[in-house]
N, C-alpha and C positions, 0 to 999 in steps of 0.2 A: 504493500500500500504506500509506503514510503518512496518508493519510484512514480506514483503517480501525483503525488505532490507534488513530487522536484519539476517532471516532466511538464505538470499544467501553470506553476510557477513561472515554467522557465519559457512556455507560449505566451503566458501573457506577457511577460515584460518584453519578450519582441513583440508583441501586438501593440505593447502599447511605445515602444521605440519608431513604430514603423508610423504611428499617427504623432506623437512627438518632434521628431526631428524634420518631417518637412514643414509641419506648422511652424518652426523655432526658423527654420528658412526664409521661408514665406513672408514673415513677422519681421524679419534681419529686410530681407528685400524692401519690404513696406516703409520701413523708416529710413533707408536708404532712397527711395523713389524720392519720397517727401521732403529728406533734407538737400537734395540734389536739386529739385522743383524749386526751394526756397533761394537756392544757391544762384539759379539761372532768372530767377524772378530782379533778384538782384543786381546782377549782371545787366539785366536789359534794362532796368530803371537808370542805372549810371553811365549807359550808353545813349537812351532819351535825354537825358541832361546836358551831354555834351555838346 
């Protein structure tokens, strides 16, 4: 019985790795997007100005 602990222990924590690390991706990309957008918003208001 002690193998089928290990065994179903050890599916879910890859189950739950496998919905984990592309949302932790995903999330990484998202505040990437965002702060790049703010970066370029920037950029084109101090070239308006010139």
């Amino acid at each position: 019985m002690k193998i089928f602990k290990v065994l179903f222990v050890t599916i879910g924590a890859l189950l739950a790795a496998l919905i984990v690390i592309p949302l932790t991706v995903l999330a990484g990309l998202f505040v990437w997007l965002k702060l790049t957008e703010e970066a370029d918003d920037e950029d084109l208001e101090i070239e308006d100005a010139v």
